[in-house]
C-alpha positions in Angstrom: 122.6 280.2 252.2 119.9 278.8 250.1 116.2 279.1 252.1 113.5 281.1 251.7 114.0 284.4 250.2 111.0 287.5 250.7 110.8 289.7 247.9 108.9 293.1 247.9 106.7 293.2 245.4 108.5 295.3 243.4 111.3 292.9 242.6 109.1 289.7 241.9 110.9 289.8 238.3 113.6 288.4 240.5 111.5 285.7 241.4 112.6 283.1 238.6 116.1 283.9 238.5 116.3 283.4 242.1 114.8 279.7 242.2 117.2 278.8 239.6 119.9 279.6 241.6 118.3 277.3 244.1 116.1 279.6 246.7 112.9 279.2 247.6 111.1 282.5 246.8 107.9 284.1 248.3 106.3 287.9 247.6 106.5 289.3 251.4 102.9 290.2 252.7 101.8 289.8 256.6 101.1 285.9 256.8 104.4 285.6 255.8 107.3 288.0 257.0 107.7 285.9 259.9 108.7 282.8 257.7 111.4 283.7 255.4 115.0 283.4 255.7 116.4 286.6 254.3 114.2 289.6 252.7 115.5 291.6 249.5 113.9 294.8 249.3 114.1 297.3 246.8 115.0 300.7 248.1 116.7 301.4 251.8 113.1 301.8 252.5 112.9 299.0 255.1 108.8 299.4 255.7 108.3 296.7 253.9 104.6 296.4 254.7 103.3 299.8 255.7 103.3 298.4 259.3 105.0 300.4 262.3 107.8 298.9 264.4 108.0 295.3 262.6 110.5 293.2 264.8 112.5 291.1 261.8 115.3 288.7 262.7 116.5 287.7 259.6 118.9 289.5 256.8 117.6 292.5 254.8 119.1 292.7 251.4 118.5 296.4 250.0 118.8 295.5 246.4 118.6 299.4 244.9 121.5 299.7 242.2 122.8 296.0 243.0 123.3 293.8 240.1 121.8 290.2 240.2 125.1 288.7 241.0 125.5 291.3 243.6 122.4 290.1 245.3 123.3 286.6 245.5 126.9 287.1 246.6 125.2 288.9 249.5 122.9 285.9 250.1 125.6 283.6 249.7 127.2 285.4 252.3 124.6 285.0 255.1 
């Protein structure tokens, strides 16, 4: 899978390494949640937003103690 990735602000160091592998990468805020293929977040905190009861139909990629590589295999996956 190579799309749009959301990142929580807290990984946008993964920002670069992600576009060389070929995804298109945005820092998740409101306008944008909605428009993303996959989200990476970095704790099993999936609140991304402070907002209650977000409806997201896309993958959520918890990358706390994951490896880069580990990341990607899991996007590769979706």
């Amino acid at each position: 899978m190579q799309g749009i990735v959301g990142l929580d602000k807290t990984l946008s160091s993964l920002a670069e390494e992600l576009e060389t592998e070929g995804y298109e990468v945005v820092i998740l805020d409101d306008g944008n949640i909605n428009s993303v293929d996959a989200i990476i977040v970095g704790s099993s905190d999936i609140n991304l937003l402070t907002t209650q009861d977000i409806a997201i139909d896309v993958p959520v990629i918890n990358a706390a103690g994951k490896t880069f590589n580990e990341i990607i295999e899991e996007l590769e996956m979706m």
